[in-house]
C-alpha positions as CSV (number, residue, x, y, z in Angstrom):
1,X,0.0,0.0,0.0
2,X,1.2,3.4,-0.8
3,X,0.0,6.5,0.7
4,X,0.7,10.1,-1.1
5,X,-0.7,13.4,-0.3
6,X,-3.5,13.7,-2.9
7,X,-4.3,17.0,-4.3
8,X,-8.1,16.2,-4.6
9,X,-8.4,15.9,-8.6
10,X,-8.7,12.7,-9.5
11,X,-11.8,11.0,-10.4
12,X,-11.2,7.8,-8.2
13,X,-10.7,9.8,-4.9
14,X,-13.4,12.6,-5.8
15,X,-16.1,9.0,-6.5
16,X,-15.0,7.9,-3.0
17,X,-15.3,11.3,-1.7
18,X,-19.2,10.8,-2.7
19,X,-19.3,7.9,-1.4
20,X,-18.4,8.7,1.4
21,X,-20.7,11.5,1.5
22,X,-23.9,9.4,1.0
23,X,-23.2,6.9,3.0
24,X,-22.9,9.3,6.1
25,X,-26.2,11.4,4.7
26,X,-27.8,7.6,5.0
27,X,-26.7,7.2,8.5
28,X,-26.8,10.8,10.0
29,X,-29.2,13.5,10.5
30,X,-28.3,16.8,8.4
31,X,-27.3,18.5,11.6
32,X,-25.1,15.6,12.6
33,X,-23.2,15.2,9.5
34,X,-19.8,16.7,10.1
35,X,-18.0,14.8,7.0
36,X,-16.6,17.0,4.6
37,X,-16.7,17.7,0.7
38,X,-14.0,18.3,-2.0
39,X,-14.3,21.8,-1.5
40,X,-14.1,21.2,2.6
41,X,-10.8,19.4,1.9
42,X,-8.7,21.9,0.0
43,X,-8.4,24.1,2.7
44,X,-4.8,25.2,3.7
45,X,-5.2,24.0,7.1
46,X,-5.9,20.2,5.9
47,X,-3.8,17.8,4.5
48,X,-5.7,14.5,2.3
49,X,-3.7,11.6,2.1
50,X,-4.7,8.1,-0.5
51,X,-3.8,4.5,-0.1
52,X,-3.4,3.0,-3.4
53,X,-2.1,-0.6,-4.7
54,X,-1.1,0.2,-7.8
55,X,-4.0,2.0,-10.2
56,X,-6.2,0.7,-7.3
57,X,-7.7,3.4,-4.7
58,X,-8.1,1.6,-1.5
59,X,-9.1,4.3,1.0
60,X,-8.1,7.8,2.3
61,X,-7.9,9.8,5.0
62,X,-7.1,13.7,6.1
63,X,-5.2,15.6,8.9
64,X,-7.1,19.1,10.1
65,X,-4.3,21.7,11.9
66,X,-6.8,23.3,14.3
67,X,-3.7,25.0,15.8
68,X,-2.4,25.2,19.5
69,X,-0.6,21.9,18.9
70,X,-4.2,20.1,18.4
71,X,-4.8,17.8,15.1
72,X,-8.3,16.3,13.8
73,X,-8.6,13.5,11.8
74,X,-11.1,13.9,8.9
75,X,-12.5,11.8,6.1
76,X,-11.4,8.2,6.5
77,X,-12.5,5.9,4.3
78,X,-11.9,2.6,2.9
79,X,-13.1,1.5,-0.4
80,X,-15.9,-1.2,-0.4
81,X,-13.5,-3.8,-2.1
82,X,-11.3,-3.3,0.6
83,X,-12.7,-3.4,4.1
84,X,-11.0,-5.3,6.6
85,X,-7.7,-5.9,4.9
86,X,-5.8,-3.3,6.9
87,X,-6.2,-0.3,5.0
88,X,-7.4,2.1,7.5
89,X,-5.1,1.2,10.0
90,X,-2.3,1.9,7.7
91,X,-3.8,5.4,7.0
92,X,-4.9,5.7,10.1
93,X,-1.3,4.7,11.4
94,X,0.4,7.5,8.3
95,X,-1.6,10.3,9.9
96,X,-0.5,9.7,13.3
97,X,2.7,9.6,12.5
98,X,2.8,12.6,10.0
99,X,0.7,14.0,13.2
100,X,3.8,13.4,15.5
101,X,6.3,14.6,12.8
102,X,4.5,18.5,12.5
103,X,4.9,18.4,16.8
104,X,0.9,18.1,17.4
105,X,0.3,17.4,20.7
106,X,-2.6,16.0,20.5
107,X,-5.3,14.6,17.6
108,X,-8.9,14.2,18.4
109,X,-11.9,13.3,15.6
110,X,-15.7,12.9,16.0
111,X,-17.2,9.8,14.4
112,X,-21.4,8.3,14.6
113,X,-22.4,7.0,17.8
114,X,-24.8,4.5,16.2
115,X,-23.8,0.7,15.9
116,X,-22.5,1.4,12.3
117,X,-20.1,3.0,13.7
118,X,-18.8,0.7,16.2
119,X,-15.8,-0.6,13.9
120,X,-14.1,2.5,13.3
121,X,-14.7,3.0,16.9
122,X,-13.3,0.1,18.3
123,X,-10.1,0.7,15.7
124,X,-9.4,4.5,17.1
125,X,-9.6,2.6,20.6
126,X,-7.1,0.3,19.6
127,X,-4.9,3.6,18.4
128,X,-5.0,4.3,22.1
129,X,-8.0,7.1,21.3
130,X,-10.7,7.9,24.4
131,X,-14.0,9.1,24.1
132,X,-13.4,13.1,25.0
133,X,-15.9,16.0,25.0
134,X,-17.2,17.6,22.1
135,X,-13.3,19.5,21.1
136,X,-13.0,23.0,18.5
137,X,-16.3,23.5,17.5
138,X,-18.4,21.1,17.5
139,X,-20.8,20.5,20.1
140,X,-22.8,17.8,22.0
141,X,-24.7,15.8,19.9
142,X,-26.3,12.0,20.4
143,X,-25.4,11.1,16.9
144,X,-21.6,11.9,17.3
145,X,-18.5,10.1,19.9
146,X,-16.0,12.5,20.5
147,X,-12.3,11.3,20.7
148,X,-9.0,12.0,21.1
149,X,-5.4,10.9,22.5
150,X,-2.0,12.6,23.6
151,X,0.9,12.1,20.9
């Protein structure tokens, strides 16, 4: 698996993207919904990383700077063909890293709270992740766990 900053153009990552985007409008309220579009990804303060094998896109995954120190970790994603071979914890185990390298302190992310949701859950547990307060500005909601860990 190789993972390369991604500068957002490409078809494969842009249909994932929507993917992406569906499948969390199918399992979240509007106001609950805190996944974020093309547009939401090219800002300066986030960096997109995607896994390929080859030609093949097998998942993605960004990094937020919120400042003070403090990361987030946005859009992760594995592509259908893919799940459960590893590929999130590889990205998952990139953006930590890169996280550690740029001297954040600390990386939080919000995720669903519903059962759906349970294995990315229990893989950010495994990444030493706890459940946290709502963190920068999001704010208490039932649909959303709130997590984060010291780097």
């Amino acid at each position: 698996m190789e993972i390369i900053i991604d500068d957002l153009t490409g078809p494969e990552v842009a249909e994932l993207l929507n993917e992406h985007l569906r499948s969390m409008s199918a399992q979240s309220p509007p106001e609950s919904m805190h996944a974020l579009d093309l547009e939401g990804l090219r800002r300066p303060e986030i960096t997109f990383w995607s896994a390929w094998d080859g030609k093949e896109l097998l998942g993605c995954g960004a990094l937020k700077d919120l400042g003070g120190g403090h990361g987030e970790l946005k859009s992760m994603r594995t592509a259908t063909a893919h799940l459960r071979k590893g590929v999130a914890r590889g990205i998952l185990r990139h953006i930590v890293a890169e996280a550690k390298r740029r001297g954040f302190t600390r990386l939080s992310l919000e995720t669903g709270s519903m059962a759906s949701f349970e294995p990315a859950r229990k893989l950010y547990e495994r990444f030493g992740f706890d459940y946290c307060a709502p963190f920068a500005d999001y704010e208490e909601d039932p649909n959303s766990a709130f997590m984060t860990r010291a780097l």
